[in-house]
N, C-alpha and C positions, 0 to 999 in steps of 0.2 A: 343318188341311186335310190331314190323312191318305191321304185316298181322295175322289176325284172321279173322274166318267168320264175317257178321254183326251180325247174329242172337246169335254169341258169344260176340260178345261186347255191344250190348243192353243188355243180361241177365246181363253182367258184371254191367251196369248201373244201373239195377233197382234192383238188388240186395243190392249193396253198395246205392241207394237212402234209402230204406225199411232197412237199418242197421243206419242210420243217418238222418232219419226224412226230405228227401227231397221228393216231390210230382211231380207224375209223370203224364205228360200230353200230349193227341197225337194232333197235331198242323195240321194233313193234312196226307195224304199218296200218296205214289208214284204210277208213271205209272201201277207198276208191285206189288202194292196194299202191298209194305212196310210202315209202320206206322211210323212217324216222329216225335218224343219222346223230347219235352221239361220238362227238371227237373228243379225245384225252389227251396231254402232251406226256404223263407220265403212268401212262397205264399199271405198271406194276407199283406204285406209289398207293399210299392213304390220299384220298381226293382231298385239299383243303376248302378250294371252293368251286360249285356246281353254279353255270348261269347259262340262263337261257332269254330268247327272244323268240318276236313272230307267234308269240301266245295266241295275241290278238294278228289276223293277217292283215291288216292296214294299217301295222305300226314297228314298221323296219330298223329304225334307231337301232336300236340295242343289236342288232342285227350286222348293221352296216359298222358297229366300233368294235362288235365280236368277232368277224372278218377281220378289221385291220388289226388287232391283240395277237390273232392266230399267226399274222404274219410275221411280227417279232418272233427272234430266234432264240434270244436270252432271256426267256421267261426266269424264274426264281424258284416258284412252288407249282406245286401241281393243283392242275385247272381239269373239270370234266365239263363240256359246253354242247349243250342242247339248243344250236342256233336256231330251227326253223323248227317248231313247236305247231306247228299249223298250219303244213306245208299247203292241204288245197285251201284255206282261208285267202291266205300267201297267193296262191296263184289268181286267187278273184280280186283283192286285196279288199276281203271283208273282217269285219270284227269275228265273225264264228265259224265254228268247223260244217263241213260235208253238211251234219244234220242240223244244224241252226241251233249247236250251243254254244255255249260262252265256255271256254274252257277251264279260265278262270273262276268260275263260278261252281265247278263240277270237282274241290276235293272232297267234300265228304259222300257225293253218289258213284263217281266216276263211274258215271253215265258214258262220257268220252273215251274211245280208244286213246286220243293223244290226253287226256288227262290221271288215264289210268297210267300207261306208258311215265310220263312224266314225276308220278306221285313214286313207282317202284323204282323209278333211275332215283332220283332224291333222297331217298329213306334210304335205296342198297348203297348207294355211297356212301350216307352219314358226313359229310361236310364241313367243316369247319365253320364254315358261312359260303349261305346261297343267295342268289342277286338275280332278283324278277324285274326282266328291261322290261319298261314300256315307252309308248307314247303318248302324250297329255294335247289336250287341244288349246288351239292358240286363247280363249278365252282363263285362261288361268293364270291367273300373278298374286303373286306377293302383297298379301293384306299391309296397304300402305307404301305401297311402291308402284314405280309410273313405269313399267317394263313388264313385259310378259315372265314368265316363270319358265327360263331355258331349262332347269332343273328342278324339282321337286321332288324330297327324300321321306320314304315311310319305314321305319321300324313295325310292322305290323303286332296286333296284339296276339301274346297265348293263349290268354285269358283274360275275359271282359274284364274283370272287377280289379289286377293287379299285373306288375311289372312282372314277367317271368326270367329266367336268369338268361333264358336264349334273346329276350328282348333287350335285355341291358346290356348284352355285346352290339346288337346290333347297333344301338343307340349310340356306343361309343362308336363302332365304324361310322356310324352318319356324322356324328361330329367331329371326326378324319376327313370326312368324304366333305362337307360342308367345308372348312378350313381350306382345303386345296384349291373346293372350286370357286372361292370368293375373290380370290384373284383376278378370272377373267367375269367372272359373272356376281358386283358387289352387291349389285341387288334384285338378280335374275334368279337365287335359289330359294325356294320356301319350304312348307313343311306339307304336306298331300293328308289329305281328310283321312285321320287315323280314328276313325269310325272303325266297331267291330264287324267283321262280315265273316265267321264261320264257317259259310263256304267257300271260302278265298282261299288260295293256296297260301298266300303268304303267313295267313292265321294256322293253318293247319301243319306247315313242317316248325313254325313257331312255337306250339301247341307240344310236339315232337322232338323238343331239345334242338332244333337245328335253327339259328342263327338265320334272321332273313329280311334281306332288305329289299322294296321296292324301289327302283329308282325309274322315275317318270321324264322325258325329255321331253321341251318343248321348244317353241322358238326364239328368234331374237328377232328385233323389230329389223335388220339389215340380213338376216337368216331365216326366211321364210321356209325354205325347201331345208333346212336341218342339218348343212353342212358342217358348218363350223361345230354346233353344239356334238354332231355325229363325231366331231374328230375329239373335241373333248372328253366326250366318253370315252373314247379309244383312250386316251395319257390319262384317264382316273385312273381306269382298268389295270394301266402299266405300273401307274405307278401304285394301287395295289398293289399289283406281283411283288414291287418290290420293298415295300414297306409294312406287310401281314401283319406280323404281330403286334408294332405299334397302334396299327389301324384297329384289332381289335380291343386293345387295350390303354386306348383316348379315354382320360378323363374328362376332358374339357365339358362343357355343356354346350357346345356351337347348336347343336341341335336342337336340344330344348328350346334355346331362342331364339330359331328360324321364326319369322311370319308363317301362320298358316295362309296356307292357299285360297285364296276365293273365283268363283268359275263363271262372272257375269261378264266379263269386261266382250265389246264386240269389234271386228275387225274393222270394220268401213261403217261410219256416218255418214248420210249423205245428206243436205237438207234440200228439200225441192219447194216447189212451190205449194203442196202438199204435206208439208212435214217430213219432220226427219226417216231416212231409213235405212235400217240394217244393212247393211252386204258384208259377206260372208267367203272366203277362199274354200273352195270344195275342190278337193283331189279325187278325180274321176279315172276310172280303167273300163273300158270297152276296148272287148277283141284284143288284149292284153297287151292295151295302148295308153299310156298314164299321158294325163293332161290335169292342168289346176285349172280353174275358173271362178268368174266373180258371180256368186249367186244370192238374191235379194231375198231375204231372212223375213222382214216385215217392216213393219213402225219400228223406226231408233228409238233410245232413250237416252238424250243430252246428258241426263242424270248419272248412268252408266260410264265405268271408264271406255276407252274406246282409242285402237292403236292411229288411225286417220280419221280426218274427219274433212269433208269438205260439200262445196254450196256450189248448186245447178242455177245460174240466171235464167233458163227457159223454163217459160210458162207451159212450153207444151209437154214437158214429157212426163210420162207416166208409166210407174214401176210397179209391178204387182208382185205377189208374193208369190216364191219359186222362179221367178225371170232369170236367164243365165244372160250375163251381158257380155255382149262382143265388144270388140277393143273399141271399135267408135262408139259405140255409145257411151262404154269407162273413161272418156278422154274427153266426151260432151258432159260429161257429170263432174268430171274434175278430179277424175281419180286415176289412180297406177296400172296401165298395160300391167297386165298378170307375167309378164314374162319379162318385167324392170322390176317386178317386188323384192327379191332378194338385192337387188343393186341401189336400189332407193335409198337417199337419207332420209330417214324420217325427221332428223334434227335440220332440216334446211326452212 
């Protein structure tokens, strides 16, 4: 579930709220007078923890495992979830709102209706710990590992120069949240550029005593469309519910010694007779129609990690930069039908 309308995945929400006793509540509406839908499971409760998705509109993860949390019946503690964060982004499936901001980027102006909206649900609830999903692009892994980065965990900073006491919970929840996921993914989770950025929400309810982790989902080399890792998220999620206080209160250091992330690696090598080149999997929406496709990026670099790699014998063909390629000419190049990617061994 990549791309649905919004107005399909809000029914989706209040549906499965109205099936499982969560309350539904509009927090604000957008430029273009979309309704901004926070659900609680235990509304008269202290919220322990606030998460939301769909910041960014072209990145559903956190979306698609906060759907399926909502639909477990035996939650533990109380959850306030602000799934669709950027409902017209969502509906185009672009990175920025109605006005072409990043909403991420707008705590300290809240410039943005859904950034302001978002900043006053976070702070009136006060949270135990709050969880900003996103999605990361398939170019990011694990500095020293031959796999994409299905996961990658940020404690964000409160302050540039020192640890603050909201960052050293989260820190321990990421090395809970590391610990669990190393199971299915030994060397698919890293640690995400904990670079300061000020205006980042996660620096800023950080900054405000409130505990806050980003977590970034990406692919697997047999997961291209984000299934699996999607359902992953969903059993963190649960099994936070059901292990909070431990989770906050990890000693371990798993996190500290995650690999940082690195963000060159590319999808498709091809080499022609011309030299090597990029191609690239782009997720397209026209007329609120989702399609993936293979698009040529430029000149490769051998040097670069890179998830396939494969070599054209014809002399004639010729790929330019921005070329979208149809399945026959992906299959004269020696590459993956876009719609066998997720079923593909890469190990074969």
């Amino acid at each position: 579930m990549r791309y649905i309308k919004t107005s399909e995945r809000l029914n989706l929400l209040k549906d499965v709220a109205n099936e499982n006793g969560w309350s539904t509540d509009v927090i604000g509406q957008t430029k273009n007078g979309l309704d901004l839908f926070v659900f609680r499971n235990r509304p008269d409760k202290h919220v322990d923890i606030c998460a939301w998705s769909l910041m960014h509109g072209n990145e559903p993860t956190g979306f698609n495992a906060l759907l399926s949390f909502m639909q477990r019946s035996n939650t533990s503690i109380s959850w306030s979830i602000f799934p669709v964060v950027n409902p017209n982004g969502a509906d185009l499936f672009k990175r920025l709102n109605a006005d072409a901001l990043d909403i991420n980027r707008d705590a300290r102006n809240l410039s943005s209706i859904e950034g302001l909206a978002l900043s006053k649900w976070v702070l009136g609830e006060n949270p135990s710990l709050a969880l900003n999903l996103h999605d990361q692009r398939t170019c990011f892994y694990p500095k020293g590992k031959d796999v994409p980065a299905s996961f990658s965990l940020l404690a964000p900073k409160g302050n540039r120069d020192y640890e603050t006491t909201s960052q050293i919970i989260a820190m321990n929840c990421c090395s809970w949240m590391t610990n669990q996921l190393k199971g299915n993914y030994p060397d698919g989770v890293g640690r995400f550029d904990d670079s300061f950025y000020p205006s980042a929400f996660g620096e800023y309810f950080q900054e405000n005593n409130i505990p806050t982790i980003t977590i970034e989902t990406g692919i697997g080399l047999n997961d291209w469309a984000r299934v699996e890792v999607s359902k992953s998220l969903g059993e963190l999620l649960f099994s936070l519910d059901k292990n909070f206080q431990s989770a906050l209160s990890c000693k371990l250091k798993s996190y500290q010694k995650l690999p940082q992330n690195v963000n060159n690696a590319q999808d498709w090598i091809c080499i022609t007779s011309a030299g090597p080149y990029e191609i690239r999997v782009m997720e397209l929406v026209e007329n609120q129609k989702y399609s993936r496709a293979w698009k040529v990026v430029g000149p490769g670099d051998l040097d670069r990690k890179y998830w396939f790699l494969s070599e054209s014998i014809s002399t004639s063909v010729e790929l330019t930069t921005g070329q979208i390629l149809d399945d026959d000419l992906v299959q004269f190049l020696g590459g993956i039908s876009i719609k066998d990617l997720d079923v593909f061994s890469f190990s074969d």
